[in-house]
N, C-alpha and C positions, 0 to 999 in steps of 0.2 A: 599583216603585222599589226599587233596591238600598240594602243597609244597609251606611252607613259603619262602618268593623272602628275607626278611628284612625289614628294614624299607626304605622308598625312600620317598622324600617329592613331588617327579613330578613322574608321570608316563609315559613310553615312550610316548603313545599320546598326554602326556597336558603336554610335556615338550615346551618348549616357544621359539618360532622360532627366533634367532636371527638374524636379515638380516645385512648379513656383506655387507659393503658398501666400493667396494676399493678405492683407494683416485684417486681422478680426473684425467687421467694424461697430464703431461703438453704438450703444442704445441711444435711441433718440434723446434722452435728460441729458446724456455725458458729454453730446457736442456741443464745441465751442461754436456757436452759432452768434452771429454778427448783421446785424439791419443796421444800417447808413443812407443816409440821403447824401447824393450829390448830383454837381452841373459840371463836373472838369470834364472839359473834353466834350463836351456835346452840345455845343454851339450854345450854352445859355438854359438847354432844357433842362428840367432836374427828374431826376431817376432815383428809385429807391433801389439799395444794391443787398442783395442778402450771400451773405459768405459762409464758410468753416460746415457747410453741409457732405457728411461723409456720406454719398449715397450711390449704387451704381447709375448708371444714366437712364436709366429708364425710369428709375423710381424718382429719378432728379427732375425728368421733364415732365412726371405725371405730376409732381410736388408743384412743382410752379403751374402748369395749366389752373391745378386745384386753386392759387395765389391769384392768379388772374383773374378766374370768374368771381371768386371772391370779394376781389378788390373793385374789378367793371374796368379792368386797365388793359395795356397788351405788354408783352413782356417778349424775352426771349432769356435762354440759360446760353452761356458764353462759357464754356470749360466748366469750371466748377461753381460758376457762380450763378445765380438768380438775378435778371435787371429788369424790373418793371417801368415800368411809364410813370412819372407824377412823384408828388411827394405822400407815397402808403409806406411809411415806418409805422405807426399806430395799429393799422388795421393788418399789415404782416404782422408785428409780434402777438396781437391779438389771435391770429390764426395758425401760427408756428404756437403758441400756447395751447390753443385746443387742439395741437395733434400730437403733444407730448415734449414737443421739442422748450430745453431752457433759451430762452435766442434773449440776446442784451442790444441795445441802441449805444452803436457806434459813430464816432465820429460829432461834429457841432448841430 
C-alpha cells in the first residue's frame, strides 16, 4: 500500500525554478564606503571599522588581507564589514583611494 504524501499543489519536479537574480553590484567610485575609528565594545581597544563595501566574500577577504599588510596591523571581516586593529583611518582611505574606491571618514 502506497503512503499518501497530502496534498501539495507542485510536485518537487514541477516545482518552478525561480532564478534569483542578485542586484548589480556597483563600481568601486559609486560605493558608499565609510572608515571610522572606534573603542565601543572592545574593552578600551580602538579599532578602525570600514563599511558600505558591496563586495562577494572572497573579494572582501582578499580586500582587507590587502588593508592588513598594508597597514602592518591584524584585522578580521565580520559580515560585511572590515575591522582592523589600531587607529589606521588615514592609511585605509589612503589605500581604498588607490584602488579606486571613493571611502569618506565617518564618525568623531
Amino acid at each position: 500500500m502506497a503512503r499518501k504524501r497530502g496534498w501539495q499543489e507542485f510536485t518537487p519536479d514541477q516545482t518552478p525554478q525561480l532564478q534569483q537574480r542578485s542586484p548589480a553590484p556597483r563600481s568601486s567610485g559609486r560605493q558608499r564606503v565609510r572608515v571610522q575609528r572606534s573603542s565601543r565594545g572592545r574593552g578600551g581597544k580602538t579599532v578602525t571599522i570600514i563599511t558600505g563595501l558591496e563586495l562577494p566574500t572572497e573579494q572582501l577577504n582578499a580586500l582587507a588581507k590587502a588593508l592588513k599588510v598594508a597597514t602592518g596591523t591584524g584585522g578580521a571581516v565580520q559580515g560585511d564589514t572590515i575591522v582592523l586593529q589600531g587607529d589606521r583611518v588615514t592609511a585605509v582611505l589612503e589605500q581604498l583611494a588607490r584602488r579606486g574606491y571613493q571611502a569618506r571618514r565617518s564618525g568623531g
